[in-house]
Structures are given as C-alpha cells and as structure tokens.
N, C-alpha and C positions, 0 to 999 in steps of 0.2 A: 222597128218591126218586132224586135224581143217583147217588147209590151204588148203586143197582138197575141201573142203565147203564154203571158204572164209571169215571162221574165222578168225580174230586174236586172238593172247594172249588174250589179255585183254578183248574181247567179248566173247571167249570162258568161261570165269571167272565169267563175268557178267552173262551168260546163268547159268551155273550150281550156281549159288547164286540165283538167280530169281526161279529153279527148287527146289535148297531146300528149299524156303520158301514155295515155295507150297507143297511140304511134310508136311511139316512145321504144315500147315493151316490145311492141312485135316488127320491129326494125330489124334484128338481126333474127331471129324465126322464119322471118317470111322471105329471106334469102336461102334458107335450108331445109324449108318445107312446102312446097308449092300449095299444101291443102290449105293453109295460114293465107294466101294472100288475098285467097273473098274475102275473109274478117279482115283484113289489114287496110284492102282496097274500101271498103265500107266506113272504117273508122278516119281514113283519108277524104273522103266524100264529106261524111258529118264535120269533121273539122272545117272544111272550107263554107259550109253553110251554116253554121254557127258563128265562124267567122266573119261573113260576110252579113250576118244580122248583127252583129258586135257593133258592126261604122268602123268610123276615126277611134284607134285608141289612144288613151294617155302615152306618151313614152313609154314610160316605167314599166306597164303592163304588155307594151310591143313588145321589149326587150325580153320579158319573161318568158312570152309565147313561142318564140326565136331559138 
C-alpha cells in the first residue's frame, strides 16, 4: 500500500521513526497539558496508519519502533 502513495521501504521506515519520536516528545507534555493531547492524539492516529501500511517488519526494524 506505501507504493500506492509513492513510498518506498525505506521512506516508509523513516516516516513511522520521525512519527514515533514525536510520540516520543509529547509523552510527558500531553500529561501536563490537556491542550497537547489533539496534537499528540493525532500523531498516535498517523503512527498506527503508517504502521499498518508498513506490513510485516524485519526484526531489527520492529525492535527500533518499540
């Protein structure tokens, strides 16, 4: 499905790494600021549909995302 969007592998990779750092980021924010948690709940949303056009990953690459 990333190819229907003209991802590759490897930028599709890059995206959902870029999106869990921004989880990442707004993890402890979005416990202390309730106006944070549309941006947070959104970058939650994108990561799982990016994810879920990702498939099967390699280990190596699960373990990173993790």
């Amino acid at each position: 499905m990333a190819r229907a969007f003209g991802f590759n592998d490897d930028e599709l990779k890059l995206l959902l790494v870029a999106v869990r750092q921004m989880r990442r980021t707004f993890a402890t924010p979005r416990k202390k600021d309730e106006a944070l948690e549309a941006y947070a709940q959104l970058y939650d949303e994108l990561y799982e549909k990016l994810r879920d056009m990702a498939g099967p990953l390699p280990e190596k690459v699960e373990e990173a995302l993790d």
